[in-house]
Structure formats: C-alpha cells, structure tokens
C-alpha positions in Angstrom: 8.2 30.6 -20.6 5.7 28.9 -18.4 7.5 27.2 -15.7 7.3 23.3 -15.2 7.2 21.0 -12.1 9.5 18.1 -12.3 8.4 15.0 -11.2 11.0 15.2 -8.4 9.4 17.7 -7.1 6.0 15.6 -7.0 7.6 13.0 -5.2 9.2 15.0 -2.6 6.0 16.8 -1.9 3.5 13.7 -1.6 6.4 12.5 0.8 6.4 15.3 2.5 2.6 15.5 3.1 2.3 18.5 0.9 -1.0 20.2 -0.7 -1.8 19.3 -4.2 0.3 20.7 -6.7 -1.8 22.5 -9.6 -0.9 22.9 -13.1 -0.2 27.4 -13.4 -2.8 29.7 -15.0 -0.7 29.4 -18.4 -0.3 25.7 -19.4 -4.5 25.7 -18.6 -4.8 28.5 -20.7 -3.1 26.8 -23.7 -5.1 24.6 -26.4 -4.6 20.6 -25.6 -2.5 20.6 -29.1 -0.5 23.4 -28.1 0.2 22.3 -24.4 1.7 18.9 -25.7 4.0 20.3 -27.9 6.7 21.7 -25.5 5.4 19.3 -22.2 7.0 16.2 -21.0 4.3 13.2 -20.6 5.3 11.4 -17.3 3.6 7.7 -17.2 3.6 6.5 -13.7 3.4 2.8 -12.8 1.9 1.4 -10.0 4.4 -1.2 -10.2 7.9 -2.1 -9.8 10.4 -2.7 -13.0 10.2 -6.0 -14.7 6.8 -6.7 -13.7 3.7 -6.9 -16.3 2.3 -3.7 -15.2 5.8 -2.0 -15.6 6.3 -3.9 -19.4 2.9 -2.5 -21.1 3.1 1.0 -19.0 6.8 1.1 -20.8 5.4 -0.2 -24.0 2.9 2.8 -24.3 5.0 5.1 -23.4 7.4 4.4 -26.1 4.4 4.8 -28.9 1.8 7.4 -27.5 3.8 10.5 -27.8 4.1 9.7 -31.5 -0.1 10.2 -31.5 -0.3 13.6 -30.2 0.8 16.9 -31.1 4.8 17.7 -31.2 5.5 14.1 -30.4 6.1 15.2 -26.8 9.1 13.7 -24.9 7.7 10.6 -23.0 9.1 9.5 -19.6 8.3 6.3 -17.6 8.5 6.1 -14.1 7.9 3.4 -11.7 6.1 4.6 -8.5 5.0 1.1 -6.4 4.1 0.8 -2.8 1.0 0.1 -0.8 -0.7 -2.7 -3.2 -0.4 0.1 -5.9 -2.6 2.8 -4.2 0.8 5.0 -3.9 0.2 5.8 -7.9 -3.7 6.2 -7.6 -3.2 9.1 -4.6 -0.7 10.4 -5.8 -2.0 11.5 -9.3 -5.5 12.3 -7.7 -4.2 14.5 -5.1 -0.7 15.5 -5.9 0.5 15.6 -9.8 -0.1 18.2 -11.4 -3.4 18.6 -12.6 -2.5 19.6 -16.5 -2.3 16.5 -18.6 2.0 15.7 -17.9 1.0 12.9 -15.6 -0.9 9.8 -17.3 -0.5 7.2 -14.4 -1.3 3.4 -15.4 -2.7 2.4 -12.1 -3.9 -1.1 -10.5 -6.7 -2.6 -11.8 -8.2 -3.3 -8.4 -8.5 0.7 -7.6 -12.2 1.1 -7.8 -12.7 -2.2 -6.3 -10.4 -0.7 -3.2 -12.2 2.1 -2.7 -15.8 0.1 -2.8 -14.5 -2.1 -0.1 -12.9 0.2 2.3 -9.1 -1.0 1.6 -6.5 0.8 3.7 -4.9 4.1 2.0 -7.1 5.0 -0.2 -7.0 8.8 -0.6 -9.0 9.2 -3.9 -12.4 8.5 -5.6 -12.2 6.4 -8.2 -15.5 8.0 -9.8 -13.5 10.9 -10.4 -10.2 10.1 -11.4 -10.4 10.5 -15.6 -10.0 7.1 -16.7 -8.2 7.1 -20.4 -7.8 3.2 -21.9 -6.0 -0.3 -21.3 -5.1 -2.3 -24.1 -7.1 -4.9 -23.1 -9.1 -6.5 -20.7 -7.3 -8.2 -17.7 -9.1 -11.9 -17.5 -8.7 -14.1 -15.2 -9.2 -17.9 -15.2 -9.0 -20.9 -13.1 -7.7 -24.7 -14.2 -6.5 -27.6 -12.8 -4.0 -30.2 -13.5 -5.0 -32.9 -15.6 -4.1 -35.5 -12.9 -7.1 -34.5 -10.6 -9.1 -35.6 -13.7 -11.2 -32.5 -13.4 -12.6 -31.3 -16.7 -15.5 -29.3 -15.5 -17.3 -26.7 -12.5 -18.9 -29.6 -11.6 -16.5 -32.2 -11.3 -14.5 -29.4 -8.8 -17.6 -29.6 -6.6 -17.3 -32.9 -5.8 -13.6 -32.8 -5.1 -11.6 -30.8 -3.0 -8.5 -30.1 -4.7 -5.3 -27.9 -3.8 -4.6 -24.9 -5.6 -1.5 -22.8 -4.9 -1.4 -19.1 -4.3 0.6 -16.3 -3.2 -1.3 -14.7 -0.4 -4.0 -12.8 0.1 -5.4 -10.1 -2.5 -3.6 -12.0 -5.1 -5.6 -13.2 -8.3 -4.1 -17.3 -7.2 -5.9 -16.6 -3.8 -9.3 -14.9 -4.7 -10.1 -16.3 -7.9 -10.7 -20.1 -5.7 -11.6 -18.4 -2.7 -14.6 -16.6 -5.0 -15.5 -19.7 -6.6 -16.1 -21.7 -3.6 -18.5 -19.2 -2.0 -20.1 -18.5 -5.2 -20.2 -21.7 -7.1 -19.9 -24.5 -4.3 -16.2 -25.6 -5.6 -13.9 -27.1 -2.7 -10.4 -25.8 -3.8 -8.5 -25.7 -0.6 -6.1 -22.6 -1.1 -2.7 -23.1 -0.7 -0.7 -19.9 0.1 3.0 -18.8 0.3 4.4 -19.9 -3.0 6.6 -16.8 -4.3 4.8 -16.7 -8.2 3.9 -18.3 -11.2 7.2 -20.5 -11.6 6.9 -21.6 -8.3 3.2 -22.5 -8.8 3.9 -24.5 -11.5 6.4 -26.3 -10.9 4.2 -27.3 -7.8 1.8 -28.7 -9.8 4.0 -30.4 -12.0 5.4 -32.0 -8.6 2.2 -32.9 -7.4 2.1 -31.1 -4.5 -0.8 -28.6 -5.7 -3.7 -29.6 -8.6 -4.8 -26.5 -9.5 -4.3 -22.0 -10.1 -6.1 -19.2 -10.9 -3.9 -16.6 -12.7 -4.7 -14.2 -15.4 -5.5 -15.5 -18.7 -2.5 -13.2 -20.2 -0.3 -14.8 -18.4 -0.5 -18.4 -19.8 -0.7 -16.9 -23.3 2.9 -15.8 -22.8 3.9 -18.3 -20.6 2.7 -22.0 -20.6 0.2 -22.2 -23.7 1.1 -25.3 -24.3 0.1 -27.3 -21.4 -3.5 -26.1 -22.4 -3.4 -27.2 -25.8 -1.7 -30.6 -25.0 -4.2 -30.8 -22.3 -2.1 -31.2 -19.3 -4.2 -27.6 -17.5 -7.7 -28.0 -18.2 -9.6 -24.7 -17.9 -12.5 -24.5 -16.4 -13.7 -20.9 -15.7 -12.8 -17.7 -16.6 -14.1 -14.5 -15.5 -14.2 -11.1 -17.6 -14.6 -10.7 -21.5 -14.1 -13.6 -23.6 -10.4 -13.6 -24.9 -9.8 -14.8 -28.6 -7.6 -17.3 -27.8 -9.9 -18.8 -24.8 -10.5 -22.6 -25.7 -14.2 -23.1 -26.9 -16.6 -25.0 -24.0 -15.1 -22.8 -21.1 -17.6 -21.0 -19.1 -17.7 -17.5 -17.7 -18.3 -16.6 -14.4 -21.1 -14.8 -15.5 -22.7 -17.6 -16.7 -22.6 -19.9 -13.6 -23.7 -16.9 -11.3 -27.1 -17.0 -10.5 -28.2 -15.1 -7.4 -28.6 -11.3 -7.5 -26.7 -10.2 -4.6 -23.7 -12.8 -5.9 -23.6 -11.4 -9.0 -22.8 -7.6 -7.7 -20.0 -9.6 -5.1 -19.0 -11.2 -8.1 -18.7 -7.7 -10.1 -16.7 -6.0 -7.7 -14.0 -9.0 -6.9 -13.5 -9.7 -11.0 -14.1 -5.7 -12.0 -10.1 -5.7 -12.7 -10.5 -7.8 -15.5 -12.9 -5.3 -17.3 -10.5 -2.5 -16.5 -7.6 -4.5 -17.8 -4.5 -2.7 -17.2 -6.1 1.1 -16.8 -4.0 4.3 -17.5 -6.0 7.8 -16.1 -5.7 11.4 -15.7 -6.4 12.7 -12.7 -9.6 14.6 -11.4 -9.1 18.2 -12.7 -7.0 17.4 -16.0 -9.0 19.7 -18.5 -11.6 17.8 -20.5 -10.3 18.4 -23.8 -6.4 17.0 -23.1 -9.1 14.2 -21.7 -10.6 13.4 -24.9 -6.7 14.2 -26.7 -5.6 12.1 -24.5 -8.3 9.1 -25.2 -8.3 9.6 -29.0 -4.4 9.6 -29.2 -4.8 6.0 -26.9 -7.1 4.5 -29.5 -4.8 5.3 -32.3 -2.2 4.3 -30.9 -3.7 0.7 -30.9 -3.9 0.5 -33.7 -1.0 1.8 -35.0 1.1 -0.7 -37.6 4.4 0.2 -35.8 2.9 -0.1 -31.9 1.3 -3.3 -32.9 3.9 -5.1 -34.5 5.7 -4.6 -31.2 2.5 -5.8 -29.1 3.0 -9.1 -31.6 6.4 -9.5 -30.7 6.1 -9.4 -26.8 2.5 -11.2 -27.1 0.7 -8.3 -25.4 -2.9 -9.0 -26.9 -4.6 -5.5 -28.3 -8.3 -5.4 -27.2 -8.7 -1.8 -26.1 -10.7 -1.3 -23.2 -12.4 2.4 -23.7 -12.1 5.1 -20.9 -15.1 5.6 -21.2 -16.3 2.6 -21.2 -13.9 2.5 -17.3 -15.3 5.9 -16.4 -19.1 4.1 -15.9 -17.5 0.9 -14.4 -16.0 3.0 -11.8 -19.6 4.5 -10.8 -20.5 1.1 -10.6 -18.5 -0.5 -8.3 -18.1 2.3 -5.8 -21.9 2.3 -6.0 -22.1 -1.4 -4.4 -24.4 -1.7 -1.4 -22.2 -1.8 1.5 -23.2 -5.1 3.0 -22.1 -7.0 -0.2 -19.0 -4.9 -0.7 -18.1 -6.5 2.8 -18.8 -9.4 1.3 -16.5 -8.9 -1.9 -13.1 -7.6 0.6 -13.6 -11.2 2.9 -12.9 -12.8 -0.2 -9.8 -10.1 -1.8 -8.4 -9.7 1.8 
C-alpha cells in the first residue's frame, strides 16, 4: 500500500521549519483517476471558521469529491494566520506535492507577492491555480443622506467612510479612488466589520463603505433597492444583480500607469475566491482537478445549495487565474509601490 502523509504531519513540519514534503514515487506513478480513488482531498482555508472564505471553501468541499473518480473522502481544514499567506506557503512549499491538498487561498496572493508584502514564501506564477466560483467584486456607495448619486458628486464632497484598517477592502477601495479618481472620502478606521459599519452609517456618524459586492447581496439588499445606499462604483466583472447606470472602475480610469495600479489593487476581484494546487502537482490531476471544478458548478445538487446560502455561481477559470497571476507579478516595480501605499 502506498503510504500517506497526514495533514498533521504537514502542520507539524511547516512549524517546524521543515523541507518540503513530496508526494512518494507510487501515488506519481498512478493515473489521476486511479490516484483519487483511495486518497483523501484536504481543502485548506486561508481563513478562520465562520468567515466567507471558510463558508464556500466548506461548500466545495462537500460537492467536489462527488466529480472525480471514487468520490474520494473530502476533508476541510482551516489553516489562517499572516493575512492568509500561512495557506499560500504552505501548499507551495510544504503539502504534499500529489493532488491531496487543494488549498482555497486569499485573493490578494498575487497581488502580495507583486508588492513585496511581508511572508511571502511562494510565486504566485507557479502555484496551479484551479477555479473560484465567481468573481470577488468590490463596490463603493454612500448613504443616501450625503445626497451623493454619482463619482462626480463625491468629488466635490468630502465624505466619511468607515473601515476596518489597513489592507481591508473598506480601507483601499476609498483610499484607491481618491488617488485615482479625485474623490475626497476621508477614511475612517477601527470599526470591527460590516455590522458595525452599518449601523454607523445608519447613526450618522459615517456616509459611506466600500465592501464586496457579495456581501450586500446576502446581507443588506434592500437598502439598495429602496435607495437608502446609492452605488456608485464597482470594480471587477459586472455582477448580474449590479443596478444598471453604475460605473466600473475601468471605465473611469484613464491614465496608463493608473490603470496597471488600479489592476493590481482590484486583481482579487478577478480571482474571486481562488482554490490551487501547488507548483509540482502533476499536470493531468491539474486538468482532473479543473474539469471536476467546472462540473461541479454546475451541478443541479451543488447549485441548489449555492441558491440557498445566496453564493452566486459565475466560475472564474484556472486558467483564466493562471495568466492573471503572470500579470500582476509582472507589474513595473515603481507602480507596484504605488499599488502597496494604497493596500498597506
């Protein structure tokens, strides 16, 4: 029998500073179809439980051992610390190499490696990106007090907008809008997440957010339909549920060396939330791996759940991730310096 490596064991070696573990001469011998039919399929998440990471990372691991061969025990496992890089070194340099470790990782990980963040231990170009089940966008609005219905009218007006901190979507979305676009949102930090935001701007004390898009869907949907949060920008691919009239970052960026700053700081919401392979998984479990993805998006059973818990279904290709990668990593130094004063 060809001996496994418990995840335990891949823990206690990254902690331990160990070298990579690599999958034995065997299980790389055996076909991708064969392989999955006796392995466990660990999916590691960058994030803690009972965030929105940790609630689609658990949602595809309950349905994408059903598209691949033996229905292979699946196995979620939360793996959080430094921003989320913990999960990106660890299955670049540590998990076995063999196609048991799918790790959804953050959506900022190319975008950390092209600005120089701290801890990064893996290339991003080389990591084998595998799918998200949609794109990640993210959106700015304002409270319909401020009487703010456009980019414009937030140019004229400087308006409070709560956030978290910095490298938070609440922080950068404003912060990138008023060095790209002119806008005059004065960014407020410390608020502890959306609730709190909210209930700030119901309070008065704030007139404005930037958040993901996703998260109003699930959330507050109706304050944008009964007009109370007027939208006024968002910044990735056009979701189906976006209210017609609202622009696109990508349409209000002019400038040439903006619009690569503005790639790199807004390149999670092409990624969406990204699940990858690491950088010696054989290419054929690869492409298993990717096909089994897309069929599981569109499987009745896997969507009828997505329905339920309003996770929207727009897969995001790895392939598609796989160039956006070389893309962002490939930004000219001077405006990747640009991109991490605005992230950090």
């Amino acid at each position: 029998m060809t001996p496994r490596i418990s995840l335990k064991t891949v823990l206690l070696s990254l902690a331990c500073g160990a070298a990579p573990l690599t999958a034995t001469v065997p299980a790389l011998a055996q076909s991708p179809a064969d392989f999955y039919k006796t392995a466990t399929l660990n999916v590691l998440i960058a994030t803690a439980a009972g965030s929105g990471y940790d609630f689609e990372g658990r949602l595809v691991a309950r349905h994408i051992g059903k598209q691949l061969p033996g229905n292979p025990r699946t196995v979620p496992q939360n793996l959080p610390g430094a921003g989320g890089i913990r999960v990106a070194n660890t299955i670049y340099n540590t998990a076995p190499q063999d196609g048991s470790n799918l790790a959804l990782v953050m959506n900022s990980a190319a975008m950390m490696q092209a600005i120089g963040g701290q801890g990064v231990q893996y290339d991003a170009t080389k990591l084998q990106w595998v799918g998200s089940l949609s794109p990640a966008v993210d959106s700015m609005g304002v409270w319909h007090t401020e009487k703010v219905k456009t980019i414009e009218d937030a140019k004229t007006k400087t308006i409070a907008a709560a956030a978290t901190g910095k490298g938070a979507n609440s922080n950068y979305i404003p912060e990138t809008m008023n060095a790209l676009l002119g806008t005059k949102f004065k960014v407020i930090t410390g608020y502890s997440g959306s609730p709190d935001m909210n209930t700030a701007m119901e309070r008065g004390e704030v007139g404005a957010r930037g958040t993901s898009w996703a998260s109003w869907v699930t959330s507050r949907m109706d304050w944008i339909q009964n007009g109370q949060f007027v939208v006024i920008m968002y910044a990735g691919p056009k979701p189906k549920t976006m209210p017609e009239g609202v622009p696109s970052m990508a349409d209000l960026v002019k400038n040439s060396d903006d619009i690569q700053v503005m790639n790199v700081v807004f390149s999670g919401a092409e990624f969406g939330r990204p699940f990858t392979f690491g950088p010696s998984v054989p290419k054929d479990r690869v492409q298993l791996m990717r096909d089994a993805f897309l069929a599981m998006t569109k499987d009745p059973e896997f969507v009828s759940e997505a329905e339920k818990l309003k996770v929207d279904i727009d897969p995001v290709k790895g392939e598609f991730m796989q160039s956006l990668a070389a893309k962002v990593v490939a930004t000219p130094a001077h405006l990747a310096e640009r991109a991490k004063a605005l992230v950090e």
